[in-house]
Backbone of each chain as ProteinMPNN parsed JSONL, in Angstrom:
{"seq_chain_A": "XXXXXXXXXXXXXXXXXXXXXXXXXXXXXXXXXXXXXXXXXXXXXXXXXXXXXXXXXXXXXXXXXXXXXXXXXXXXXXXXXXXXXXXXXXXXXXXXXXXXXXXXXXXXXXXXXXXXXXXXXXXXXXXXXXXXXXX", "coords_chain_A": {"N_chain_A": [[0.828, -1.2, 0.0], [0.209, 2.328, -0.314], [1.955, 4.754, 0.827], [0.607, 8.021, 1.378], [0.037, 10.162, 2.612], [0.416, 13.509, 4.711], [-0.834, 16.161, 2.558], [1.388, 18.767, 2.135], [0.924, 22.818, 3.062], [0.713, 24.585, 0.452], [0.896, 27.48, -0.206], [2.236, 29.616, -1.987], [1.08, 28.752, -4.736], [-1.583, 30.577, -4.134], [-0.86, 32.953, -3.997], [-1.844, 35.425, -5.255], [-4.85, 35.285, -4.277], [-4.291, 35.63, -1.63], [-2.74, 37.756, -1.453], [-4.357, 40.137, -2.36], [-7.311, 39.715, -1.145], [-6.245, 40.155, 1.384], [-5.071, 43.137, 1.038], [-8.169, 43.639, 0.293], [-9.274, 43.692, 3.15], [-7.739, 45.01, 4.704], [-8.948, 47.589, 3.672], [-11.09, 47.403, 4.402], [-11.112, 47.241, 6.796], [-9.984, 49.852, 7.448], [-12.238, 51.489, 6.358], [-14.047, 50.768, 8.29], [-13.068, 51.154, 10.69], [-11.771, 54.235, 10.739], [-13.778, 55.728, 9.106], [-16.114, 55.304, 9.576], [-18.128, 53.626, 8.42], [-19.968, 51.229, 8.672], [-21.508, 49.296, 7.699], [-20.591, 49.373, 4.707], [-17.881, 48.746, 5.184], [-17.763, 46.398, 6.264], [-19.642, 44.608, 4.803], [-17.505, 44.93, 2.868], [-15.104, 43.73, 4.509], [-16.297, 40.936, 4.822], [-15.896, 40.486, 2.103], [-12.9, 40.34, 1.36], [-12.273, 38.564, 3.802], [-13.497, 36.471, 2.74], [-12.203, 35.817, -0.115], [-9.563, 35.018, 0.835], [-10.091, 32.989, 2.531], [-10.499, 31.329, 0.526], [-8.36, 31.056, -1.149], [-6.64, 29.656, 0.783], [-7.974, 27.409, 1.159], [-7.578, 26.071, -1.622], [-5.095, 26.421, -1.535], [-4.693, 24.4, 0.204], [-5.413, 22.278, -1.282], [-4.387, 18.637, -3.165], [-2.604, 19.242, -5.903], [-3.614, 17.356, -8.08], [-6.022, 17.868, -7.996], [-7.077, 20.791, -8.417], [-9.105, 22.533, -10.598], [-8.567, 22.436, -13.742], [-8.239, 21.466, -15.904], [-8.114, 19.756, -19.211], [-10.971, 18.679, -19.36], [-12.484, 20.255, -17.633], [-12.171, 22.521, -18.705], [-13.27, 22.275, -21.108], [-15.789, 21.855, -19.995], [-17.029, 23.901, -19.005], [-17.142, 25.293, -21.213], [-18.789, 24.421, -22.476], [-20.871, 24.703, -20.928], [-21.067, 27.541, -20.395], [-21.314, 28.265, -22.997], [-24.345, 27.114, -23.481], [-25.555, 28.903, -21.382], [-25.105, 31.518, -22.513], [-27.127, 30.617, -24.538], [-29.368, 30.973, -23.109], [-29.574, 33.26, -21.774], [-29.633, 34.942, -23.832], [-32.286, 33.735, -25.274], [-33.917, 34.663, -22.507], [-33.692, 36.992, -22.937], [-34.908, 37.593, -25.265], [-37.615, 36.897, -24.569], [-38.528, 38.906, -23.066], [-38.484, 40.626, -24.076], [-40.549, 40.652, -25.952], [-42.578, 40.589, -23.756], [-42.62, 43.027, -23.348], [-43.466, 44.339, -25.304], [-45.927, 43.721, -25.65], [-46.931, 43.91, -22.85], [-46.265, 46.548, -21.777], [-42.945, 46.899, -20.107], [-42.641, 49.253, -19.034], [-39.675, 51.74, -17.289], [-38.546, 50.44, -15.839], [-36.028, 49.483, -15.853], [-33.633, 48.076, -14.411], [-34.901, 46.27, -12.661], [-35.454, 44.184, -14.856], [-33.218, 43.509, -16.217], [-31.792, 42.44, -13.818], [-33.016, 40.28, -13.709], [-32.645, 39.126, -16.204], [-29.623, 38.811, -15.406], [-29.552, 36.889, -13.334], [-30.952, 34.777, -14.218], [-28.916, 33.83, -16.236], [-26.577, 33.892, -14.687], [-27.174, 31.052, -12.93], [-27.889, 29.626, -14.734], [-25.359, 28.964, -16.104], [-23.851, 27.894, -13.966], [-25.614, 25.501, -13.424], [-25.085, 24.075, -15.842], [-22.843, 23.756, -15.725], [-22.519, 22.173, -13.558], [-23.781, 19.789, -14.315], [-22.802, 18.402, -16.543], [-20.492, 17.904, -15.405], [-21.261, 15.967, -13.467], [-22.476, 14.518, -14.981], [-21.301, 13.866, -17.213], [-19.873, 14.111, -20.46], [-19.116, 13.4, -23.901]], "CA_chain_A": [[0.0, 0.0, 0.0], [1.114, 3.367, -0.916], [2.096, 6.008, 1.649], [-0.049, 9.019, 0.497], [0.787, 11.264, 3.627], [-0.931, 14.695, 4.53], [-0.546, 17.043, 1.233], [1.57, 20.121, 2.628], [-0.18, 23.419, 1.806], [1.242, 24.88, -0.653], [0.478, 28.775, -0.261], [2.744, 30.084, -3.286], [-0.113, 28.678, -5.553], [-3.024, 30.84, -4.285], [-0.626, 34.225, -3.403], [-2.885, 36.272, -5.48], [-5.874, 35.194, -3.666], [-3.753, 35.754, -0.176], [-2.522, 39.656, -1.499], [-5.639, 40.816, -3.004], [-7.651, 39.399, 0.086], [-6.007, 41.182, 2.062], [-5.718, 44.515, 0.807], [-9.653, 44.469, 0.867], [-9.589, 43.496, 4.314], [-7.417, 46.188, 5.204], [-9.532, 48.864, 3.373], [-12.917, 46.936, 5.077], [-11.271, 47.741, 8.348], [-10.085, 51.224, 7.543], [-13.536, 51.815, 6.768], [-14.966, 50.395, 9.845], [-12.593, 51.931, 12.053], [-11.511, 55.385, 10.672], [-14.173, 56.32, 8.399], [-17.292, 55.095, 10.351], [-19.012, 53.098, 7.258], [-19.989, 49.885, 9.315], [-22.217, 48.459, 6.427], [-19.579, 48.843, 3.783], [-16.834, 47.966, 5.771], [-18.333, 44.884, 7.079], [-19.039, 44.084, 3.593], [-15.55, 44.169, 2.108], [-13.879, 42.858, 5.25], [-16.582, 39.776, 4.57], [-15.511, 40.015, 1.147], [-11.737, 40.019, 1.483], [-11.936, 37.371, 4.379], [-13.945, 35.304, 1.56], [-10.75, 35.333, -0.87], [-8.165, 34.461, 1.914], [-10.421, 31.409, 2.875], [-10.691, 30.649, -0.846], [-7.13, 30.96, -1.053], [-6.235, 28.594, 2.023], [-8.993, 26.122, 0.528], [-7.125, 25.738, -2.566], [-3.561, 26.107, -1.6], [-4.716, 22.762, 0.379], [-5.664, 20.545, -2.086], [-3.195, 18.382, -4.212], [-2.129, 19.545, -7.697], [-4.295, 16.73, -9.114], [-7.674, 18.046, -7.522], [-7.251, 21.57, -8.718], [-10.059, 22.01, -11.315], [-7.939, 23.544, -14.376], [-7.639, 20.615, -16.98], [-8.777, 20.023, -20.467], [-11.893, 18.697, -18.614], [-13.256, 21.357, -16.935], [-12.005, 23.904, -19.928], [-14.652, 21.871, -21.918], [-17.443, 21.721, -18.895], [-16.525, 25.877, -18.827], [-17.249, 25.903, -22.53], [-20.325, 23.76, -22.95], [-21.853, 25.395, -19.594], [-21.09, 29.184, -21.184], [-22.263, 28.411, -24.558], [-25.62, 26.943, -23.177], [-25.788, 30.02, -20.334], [-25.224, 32.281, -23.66], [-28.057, 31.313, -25.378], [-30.519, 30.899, -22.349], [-29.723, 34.483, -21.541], [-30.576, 35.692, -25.029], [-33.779, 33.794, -24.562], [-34.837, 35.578, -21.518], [-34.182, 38.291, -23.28], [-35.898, 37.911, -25.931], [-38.514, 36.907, -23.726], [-38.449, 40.345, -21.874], [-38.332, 41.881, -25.053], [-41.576, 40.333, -26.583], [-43.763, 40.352, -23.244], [-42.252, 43.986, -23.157], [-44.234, 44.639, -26.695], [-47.864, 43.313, -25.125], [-47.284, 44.937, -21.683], [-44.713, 47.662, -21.538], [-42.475, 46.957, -18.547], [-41.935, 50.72, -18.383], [-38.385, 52.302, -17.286], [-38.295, 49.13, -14.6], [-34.729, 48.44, -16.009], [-32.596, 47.461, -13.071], [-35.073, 44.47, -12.573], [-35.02, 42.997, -15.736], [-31.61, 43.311, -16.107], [-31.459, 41.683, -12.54], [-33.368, 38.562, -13.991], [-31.16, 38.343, -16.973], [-28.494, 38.296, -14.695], [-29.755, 35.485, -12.54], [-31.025, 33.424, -15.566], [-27.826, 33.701, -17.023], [-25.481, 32.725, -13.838], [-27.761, 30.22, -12.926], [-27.782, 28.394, -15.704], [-24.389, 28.703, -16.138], [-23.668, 26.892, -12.585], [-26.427, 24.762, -13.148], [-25.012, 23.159, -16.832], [-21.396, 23.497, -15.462], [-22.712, 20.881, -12.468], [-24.836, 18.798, -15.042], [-22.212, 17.791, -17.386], [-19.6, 17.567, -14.169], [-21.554, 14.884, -13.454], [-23.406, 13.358, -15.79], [-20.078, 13.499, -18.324], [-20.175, 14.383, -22.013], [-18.031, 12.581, -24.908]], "C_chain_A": [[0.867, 1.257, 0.0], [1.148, 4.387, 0.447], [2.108, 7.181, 1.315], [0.342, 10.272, 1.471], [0.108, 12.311, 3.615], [0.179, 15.312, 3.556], [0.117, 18.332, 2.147], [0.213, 21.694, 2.298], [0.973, 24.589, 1.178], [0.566, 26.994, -1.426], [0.748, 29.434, -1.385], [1.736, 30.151, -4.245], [-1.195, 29.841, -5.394], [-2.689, 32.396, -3.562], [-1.556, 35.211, -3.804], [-4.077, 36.634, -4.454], [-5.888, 36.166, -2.048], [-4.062, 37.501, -0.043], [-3.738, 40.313, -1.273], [-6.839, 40.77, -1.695], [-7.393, 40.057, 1.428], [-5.763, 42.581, 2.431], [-7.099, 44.861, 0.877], [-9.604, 44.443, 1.886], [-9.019, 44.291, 5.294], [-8.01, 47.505, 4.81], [-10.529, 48.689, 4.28], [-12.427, 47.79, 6.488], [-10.963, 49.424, 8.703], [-11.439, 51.888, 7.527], [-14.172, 51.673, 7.818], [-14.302, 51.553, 11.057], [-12.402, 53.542, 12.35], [-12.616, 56.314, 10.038], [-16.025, 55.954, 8.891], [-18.453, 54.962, 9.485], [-19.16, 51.713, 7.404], [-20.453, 49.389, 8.051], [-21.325, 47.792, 5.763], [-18.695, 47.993, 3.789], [-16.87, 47.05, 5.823], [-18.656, 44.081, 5.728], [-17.858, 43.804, 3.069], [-14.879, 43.834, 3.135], [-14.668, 41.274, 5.031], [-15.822, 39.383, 2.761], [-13.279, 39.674, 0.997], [-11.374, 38.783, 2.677], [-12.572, 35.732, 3.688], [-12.778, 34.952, 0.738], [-10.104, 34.571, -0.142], [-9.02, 32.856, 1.82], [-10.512, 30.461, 1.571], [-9.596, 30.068, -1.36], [-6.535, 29.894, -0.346], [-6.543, 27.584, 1.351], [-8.075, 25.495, -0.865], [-5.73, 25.287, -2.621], [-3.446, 24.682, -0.673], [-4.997, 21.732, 0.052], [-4.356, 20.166, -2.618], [-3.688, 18.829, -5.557], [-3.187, 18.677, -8.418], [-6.034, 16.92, -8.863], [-7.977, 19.517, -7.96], [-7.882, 21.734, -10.365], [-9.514, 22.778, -12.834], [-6.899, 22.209, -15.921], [-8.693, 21.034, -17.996], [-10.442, 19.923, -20.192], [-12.875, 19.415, -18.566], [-12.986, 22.842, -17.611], [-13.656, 23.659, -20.858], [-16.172, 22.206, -21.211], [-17.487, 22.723, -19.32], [-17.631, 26.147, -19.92], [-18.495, 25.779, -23.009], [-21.136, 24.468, -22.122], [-22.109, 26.803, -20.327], [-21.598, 29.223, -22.422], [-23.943, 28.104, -23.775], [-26.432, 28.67, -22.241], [-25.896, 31.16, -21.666], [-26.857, 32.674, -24.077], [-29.378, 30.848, -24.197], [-30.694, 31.893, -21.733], [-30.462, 35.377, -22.633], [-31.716, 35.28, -24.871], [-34.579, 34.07, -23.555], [-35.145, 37.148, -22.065], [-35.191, 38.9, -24.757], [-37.561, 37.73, -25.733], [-39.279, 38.149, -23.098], [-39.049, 41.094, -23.009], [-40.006, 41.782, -25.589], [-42.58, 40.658, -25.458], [-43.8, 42.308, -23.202], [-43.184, 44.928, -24.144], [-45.638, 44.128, -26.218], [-47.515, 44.149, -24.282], [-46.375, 45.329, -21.281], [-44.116, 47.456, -19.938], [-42.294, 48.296, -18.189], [-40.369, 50.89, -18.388], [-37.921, 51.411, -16.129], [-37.328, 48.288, -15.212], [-33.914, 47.867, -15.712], [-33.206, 45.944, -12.605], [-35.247, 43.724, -13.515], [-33.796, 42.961, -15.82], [-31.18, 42.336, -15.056], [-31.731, 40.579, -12.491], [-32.775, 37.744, -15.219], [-29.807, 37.898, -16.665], [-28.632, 37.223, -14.061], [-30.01, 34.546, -13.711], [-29.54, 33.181, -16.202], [-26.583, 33.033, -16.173], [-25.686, 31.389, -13.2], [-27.501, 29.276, -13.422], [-26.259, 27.992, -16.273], [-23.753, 27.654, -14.61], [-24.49, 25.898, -12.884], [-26.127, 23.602, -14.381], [-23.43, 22.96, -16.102], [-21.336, 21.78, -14.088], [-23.001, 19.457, -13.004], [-23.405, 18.211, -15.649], [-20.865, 17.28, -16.571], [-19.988, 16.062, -14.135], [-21.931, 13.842, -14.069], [-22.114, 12.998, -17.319], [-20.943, 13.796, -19.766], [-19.089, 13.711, -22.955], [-17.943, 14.116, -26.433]], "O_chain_A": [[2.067, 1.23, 0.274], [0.062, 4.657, 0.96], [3.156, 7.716, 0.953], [0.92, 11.262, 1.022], [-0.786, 12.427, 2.777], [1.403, 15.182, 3.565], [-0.681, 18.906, 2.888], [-0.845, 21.69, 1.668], [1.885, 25.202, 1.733], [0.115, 27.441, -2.48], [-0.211, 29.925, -1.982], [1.375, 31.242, -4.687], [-1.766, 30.156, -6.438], [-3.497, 33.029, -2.883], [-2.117, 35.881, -2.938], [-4.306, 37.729, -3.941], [-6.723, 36.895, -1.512], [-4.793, 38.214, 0.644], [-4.094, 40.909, -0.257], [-7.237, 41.866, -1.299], [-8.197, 40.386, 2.301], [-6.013, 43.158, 3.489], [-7.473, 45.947, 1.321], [-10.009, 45.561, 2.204], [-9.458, 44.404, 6.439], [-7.698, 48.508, 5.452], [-10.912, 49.641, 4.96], [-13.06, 48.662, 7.084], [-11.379, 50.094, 9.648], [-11.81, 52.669, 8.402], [-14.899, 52.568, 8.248], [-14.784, 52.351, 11.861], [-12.631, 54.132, 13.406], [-12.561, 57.52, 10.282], [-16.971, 56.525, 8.348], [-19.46, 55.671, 9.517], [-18.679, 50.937, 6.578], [-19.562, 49.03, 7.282], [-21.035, 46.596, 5.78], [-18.473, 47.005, 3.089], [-15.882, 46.46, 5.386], [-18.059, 43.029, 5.501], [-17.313, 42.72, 2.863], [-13.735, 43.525, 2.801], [-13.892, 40.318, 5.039], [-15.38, 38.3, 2.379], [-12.739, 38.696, 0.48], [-10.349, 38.113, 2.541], [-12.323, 34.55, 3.925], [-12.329, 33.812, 0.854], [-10.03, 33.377, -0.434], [-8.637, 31.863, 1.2], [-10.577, 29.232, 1.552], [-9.574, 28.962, -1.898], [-5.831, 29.149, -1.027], [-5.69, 26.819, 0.902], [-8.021, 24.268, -0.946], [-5.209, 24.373, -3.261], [-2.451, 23.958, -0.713], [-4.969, 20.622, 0.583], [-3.382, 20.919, -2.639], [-4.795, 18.783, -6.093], [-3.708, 19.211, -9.397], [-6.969, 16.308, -9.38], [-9.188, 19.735, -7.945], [-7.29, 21.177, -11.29], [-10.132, 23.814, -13.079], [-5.803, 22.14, -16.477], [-9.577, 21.89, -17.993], [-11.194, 20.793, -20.631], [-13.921, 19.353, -19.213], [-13.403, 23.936, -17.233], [-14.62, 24.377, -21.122], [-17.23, 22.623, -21.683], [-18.144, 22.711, -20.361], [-18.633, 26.852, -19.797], [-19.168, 26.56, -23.681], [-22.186, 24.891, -22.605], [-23.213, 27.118, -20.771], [-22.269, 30.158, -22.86], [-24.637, 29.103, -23.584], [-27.482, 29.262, -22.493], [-27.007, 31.687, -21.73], [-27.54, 33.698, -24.093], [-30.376, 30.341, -24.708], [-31.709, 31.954, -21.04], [-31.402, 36.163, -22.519], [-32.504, 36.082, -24.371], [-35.783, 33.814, -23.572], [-36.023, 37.995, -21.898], [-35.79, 39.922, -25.096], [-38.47, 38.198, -26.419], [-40.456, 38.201, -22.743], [-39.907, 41.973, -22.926], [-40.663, 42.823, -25.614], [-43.637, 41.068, -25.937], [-44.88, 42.877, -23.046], [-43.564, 46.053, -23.819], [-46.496, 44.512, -27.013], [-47.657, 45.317, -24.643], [-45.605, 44.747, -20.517], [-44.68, 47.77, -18.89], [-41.811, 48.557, -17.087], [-39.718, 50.338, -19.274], [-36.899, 51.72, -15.515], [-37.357, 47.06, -15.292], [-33.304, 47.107, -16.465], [-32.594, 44.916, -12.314], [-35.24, 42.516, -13.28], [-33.308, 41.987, -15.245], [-30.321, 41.49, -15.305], [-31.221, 39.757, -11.73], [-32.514, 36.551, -15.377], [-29.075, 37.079, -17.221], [-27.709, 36.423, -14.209], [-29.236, 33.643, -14.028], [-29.289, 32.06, -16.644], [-25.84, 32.123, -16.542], [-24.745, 30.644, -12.925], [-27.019, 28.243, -12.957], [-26.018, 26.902, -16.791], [-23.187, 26.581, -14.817], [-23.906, 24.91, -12.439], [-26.611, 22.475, -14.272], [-22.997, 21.81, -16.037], [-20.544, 20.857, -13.896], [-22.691, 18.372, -12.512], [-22.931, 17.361, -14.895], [-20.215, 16.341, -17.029], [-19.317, 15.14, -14.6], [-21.803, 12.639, -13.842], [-22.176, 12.09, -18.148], [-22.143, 13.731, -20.037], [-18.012, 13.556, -22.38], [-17.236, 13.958, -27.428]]}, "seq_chain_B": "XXXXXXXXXXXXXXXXXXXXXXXXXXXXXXXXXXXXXXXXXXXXXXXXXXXXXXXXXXXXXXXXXXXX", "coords_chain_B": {"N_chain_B": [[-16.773, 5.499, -27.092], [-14.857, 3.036, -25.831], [-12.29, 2.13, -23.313], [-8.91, 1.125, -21.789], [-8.502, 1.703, -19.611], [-8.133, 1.703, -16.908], [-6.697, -0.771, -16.642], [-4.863, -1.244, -17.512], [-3.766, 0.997, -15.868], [-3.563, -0.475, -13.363], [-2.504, -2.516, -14.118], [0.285, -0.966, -14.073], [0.427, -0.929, -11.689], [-0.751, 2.054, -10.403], [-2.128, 4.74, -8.891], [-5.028, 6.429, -9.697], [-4.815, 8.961, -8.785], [-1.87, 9.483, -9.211], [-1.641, 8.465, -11.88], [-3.052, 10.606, -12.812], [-1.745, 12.452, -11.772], [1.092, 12.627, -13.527], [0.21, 12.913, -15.63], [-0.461, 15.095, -16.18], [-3.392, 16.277, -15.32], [-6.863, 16.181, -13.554], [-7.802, 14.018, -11.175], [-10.132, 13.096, -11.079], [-10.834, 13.608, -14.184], [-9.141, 11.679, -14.789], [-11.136, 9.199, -13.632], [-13.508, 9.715, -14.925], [-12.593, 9.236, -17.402], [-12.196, 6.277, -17.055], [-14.404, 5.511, -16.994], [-15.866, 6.418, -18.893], [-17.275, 8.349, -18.74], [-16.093, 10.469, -20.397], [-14.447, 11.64, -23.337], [-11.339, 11.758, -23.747], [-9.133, 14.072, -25.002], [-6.565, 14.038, -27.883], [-4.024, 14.841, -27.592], [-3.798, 14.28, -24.126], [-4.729, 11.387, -24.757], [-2.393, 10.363, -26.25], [-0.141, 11.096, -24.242], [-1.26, 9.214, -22.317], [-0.516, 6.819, -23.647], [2.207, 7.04, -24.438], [3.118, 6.986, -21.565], [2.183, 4.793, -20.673], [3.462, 3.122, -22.587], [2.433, 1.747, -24.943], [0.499, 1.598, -27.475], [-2.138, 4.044, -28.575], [-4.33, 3.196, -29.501], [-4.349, 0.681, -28.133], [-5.049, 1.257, -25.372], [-7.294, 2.986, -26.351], [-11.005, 2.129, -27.507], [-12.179, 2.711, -30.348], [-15.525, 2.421, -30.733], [-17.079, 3.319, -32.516], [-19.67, 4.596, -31.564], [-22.514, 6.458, -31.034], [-21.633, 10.219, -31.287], [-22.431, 12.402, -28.668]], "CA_chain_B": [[-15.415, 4.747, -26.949], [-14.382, 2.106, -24.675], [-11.217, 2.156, -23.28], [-8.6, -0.081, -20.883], [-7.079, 3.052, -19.019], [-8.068, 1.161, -15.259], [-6.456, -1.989, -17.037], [-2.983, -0.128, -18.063], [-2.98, 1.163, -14.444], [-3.651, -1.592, -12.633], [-0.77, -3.404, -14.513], [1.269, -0.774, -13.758], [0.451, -0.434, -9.975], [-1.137, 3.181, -10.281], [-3.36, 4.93, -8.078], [-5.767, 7.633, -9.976], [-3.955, 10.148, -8.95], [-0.532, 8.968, -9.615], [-1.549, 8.846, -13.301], [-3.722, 12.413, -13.285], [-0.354, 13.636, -11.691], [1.986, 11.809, -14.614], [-0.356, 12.892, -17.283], [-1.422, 16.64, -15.865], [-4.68, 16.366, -15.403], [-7.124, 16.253, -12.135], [-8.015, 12.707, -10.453], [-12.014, 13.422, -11.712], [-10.951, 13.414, -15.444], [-9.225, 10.05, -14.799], [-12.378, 9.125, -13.081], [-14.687, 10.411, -16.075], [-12.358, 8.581, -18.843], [-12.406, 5.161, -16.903], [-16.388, 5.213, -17.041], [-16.412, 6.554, -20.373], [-18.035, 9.324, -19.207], [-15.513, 11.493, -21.203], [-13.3, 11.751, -23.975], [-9.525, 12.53, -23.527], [-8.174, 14.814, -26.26], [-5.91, 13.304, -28.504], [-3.129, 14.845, -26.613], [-4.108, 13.131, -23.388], [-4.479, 10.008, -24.956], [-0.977, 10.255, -26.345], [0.631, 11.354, -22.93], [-1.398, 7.855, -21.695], [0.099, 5.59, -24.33], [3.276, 7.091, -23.995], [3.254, 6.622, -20.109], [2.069, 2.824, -20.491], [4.319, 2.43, -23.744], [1.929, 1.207, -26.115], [-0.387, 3.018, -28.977], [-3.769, 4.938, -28.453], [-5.795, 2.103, -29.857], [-4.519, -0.41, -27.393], [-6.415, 1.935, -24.678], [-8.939, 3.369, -26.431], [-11.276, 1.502, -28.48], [-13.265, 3.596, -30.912], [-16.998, 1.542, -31.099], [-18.66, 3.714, -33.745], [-20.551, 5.263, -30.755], [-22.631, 7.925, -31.513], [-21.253, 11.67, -30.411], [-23.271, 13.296, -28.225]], "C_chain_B": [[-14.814, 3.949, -25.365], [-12.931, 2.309, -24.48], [-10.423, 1.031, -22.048], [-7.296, 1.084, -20.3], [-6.859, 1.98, -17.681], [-7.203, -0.362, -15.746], [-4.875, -1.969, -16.471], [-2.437, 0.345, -16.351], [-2.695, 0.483, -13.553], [-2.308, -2.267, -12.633], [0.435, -2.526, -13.883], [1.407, 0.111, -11.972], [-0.055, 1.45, -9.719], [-1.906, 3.616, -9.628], [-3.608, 6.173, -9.555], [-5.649, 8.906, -10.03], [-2.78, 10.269, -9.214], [-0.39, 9.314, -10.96], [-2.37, 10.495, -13.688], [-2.566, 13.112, -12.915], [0.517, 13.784, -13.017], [1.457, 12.417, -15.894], [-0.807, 14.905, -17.252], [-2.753, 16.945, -15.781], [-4.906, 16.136, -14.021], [-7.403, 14.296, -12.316], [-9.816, 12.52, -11.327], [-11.954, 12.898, -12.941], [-10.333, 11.971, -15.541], [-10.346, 9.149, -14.926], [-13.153, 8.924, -14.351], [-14.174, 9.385, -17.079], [-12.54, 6.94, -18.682], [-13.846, 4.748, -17.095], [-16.465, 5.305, -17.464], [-17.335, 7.629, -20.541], [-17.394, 10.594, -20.01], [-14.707, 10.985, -22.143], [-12.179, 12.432, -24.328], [-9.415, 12.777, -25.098], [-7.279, 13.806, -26.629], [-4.217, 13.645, -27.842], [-2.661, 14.304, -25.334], [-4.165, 11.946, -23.667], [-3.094, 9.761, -25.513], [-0.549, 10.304, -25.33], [0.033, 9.582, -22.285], [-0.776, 6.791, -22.52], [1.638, 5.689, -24.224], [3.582, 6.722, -22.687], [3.403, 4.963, -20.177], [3.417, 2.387, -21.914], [3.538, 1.331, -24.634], [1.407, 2.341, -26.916], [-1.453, 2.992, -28.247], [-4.433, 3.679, -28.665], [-5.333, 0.928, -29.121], [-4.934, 0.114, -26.026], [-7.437, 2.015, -25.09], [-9.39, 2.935, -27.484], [-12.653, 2.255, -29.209], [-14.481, 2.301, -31.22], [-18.183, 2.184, -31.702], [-19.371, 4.243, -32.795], [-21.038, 6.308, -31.269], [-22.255, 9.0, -30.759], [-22.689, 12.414, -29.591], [-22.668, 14.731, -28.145]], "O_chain_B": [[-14.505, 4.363, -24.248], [-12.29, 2.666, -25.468], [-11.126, 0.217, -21.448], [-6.083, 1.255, -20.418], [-5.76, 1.5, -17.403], [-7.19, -1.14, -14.792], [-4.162, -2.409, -15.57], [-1.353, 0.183, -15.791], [-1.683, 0.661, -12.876], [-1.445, -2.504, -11.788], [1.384, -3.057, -13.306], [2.006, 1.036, -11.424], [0.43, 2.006, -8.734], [-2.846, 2.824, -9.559], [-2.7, 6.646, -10.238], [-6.071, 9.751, -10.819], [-2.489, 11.419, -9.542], [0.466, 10.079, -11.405], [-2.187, 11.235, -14.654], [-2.246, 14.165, -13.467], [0.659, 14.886, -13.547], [2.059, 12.448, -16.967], [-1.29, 15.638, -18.115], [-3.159, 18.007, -16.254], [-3.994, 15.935, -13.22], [-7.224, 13.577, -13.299], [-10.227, 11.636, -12.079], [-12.669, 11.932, -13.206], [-10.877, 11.127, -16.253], [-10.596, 8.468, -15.921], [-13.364, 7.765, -14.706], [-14.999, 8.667, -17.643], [-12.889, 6.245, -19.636], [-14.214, 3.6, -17.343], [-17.389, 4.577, -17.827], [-17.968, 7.976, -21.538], [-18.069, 11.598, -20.24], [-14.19, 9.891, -21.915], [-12.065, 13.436, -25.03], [-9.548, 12.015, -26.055], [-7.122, 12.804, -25.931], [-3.384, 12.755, -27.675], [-1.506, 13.904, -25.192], [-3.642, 11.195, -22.844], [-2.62, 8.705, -25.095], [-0.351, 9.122, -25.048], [0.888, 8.813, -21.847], [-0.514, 5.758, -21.904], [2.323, 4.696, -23.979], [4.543, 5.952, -22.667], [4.318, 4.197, -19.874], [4.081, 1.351, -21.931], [4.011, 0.237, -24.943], [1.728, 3.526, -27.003], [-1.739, 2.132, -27.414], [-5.135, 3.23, -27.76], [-5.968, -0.072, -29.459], [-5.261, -0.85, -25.333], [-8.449, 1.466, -24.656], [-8.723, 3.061, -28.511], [-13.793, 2.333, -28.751], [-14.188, 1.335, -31.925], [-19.399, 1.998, -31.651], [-20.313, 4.639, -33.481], [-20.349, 7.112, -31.897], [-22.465, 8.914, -29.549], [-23.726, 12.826, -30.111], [-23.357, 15.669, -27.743]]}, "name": "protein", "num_of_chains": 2, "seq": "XXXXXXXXXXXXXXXXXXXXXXXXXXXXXXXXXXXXXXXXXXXXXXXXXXXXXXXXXXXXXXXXXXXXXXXXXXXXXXXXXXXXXXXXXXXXXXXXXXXXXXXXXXXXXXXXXXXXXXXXXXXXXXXXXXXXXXXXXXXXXXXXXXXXXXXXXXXXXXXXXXXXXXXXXXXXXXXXXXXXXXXXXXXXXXXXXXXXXXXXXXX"}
């Protein structure tokens, strides 16, 4: 039997993540502390302590679990083409119900449902073909 | 397309990840090509015949399948 051993972690890989991560998390807290913009702050220190942990998460897998082969170029490709054209069909959706009953100048929420239809379905074919495999 | 990747490794004492390391690829796409739920580029399947030291078509066996 093979002696597989714990995987070091391997930080170098995911410095970006580390830097970048942490410069927000030093603006989040300048905000919080000096500039008295709890909300914001508290936002980008959640968002810069999101990188770091994303960062960690990654720089601890092994090399052969990191998702960045021909693989998952293809999943990428098939998922984004499908997400493509299931965005144009919302929007041409939008566009047509838009011509019977005028949505008005209410453009921030369609826009906001082309955006969800569109990342959606992009996560949602990128999972499908993950699993279910394609030739 | 059928293939005899888990065959090739077997013989040559491989774990799954051993050969996704050897070949550059993740452990998953191993995974995926032993089930058949994928097909390795022609580059990948070279890097596997080279590894085992035979040809492409004594892995992978094209069966007229239809493409999805």
């Amino acid at each position: 039997m093979k002696n597989k051993g714990r995987k070091k972690m391997e930080l170098k890989r995911s410095k970006w993540q580390l830097i970048v991560g942490s410069i927000i998390l030093t603006f989040g807290l300048v905000l919080l502390a000096i500039f008295d913009l709890a909300f914001l702050g508290m936002g980008i220190v959640l968002s810069g302590l999101m990188l770091i942990f994303i960062g960690i998460h990654w720089a601890r897998k092994p090399k052969t679990e990191l998702p960045s082969d021909e693989r998952y170029m293809r999943i990428n490709e098939k998922a984004g083409f499908n997400a493509f054209w299931n965005t144009l069909g919302i929007l041409a959706v939008l566009t047509y119900v838009d011509f019977y009953f005028p949505l008005g100048q209410n453009f921030r929420e369609s826009v906001t449902l082309v955006w969800v239809v569109g990342t959606i379905s992009f996560i949602v074919h990128r999972f499908y073909y993950s699993r279910k495999g394609f030739k | 397309m059928k293939n005899k990747l888990k065959v090739f490794r077997a013989i040559h004492d491989l774990t799954q990840e051993d050969l996704a390391e050897k070949v550059g690829v993740t452990r998953q796409t191993i995974n995926a090509i032993e089930k058949s739920k994928y097909n390795p580029s022609l580059e990948l399947a070279f890097k596997c015949a080279k590894l085992f030291d035979v040809t492409i078509e004594d892995i992978f066996i094209y069966d007229g399948a239809e493409q999805k």
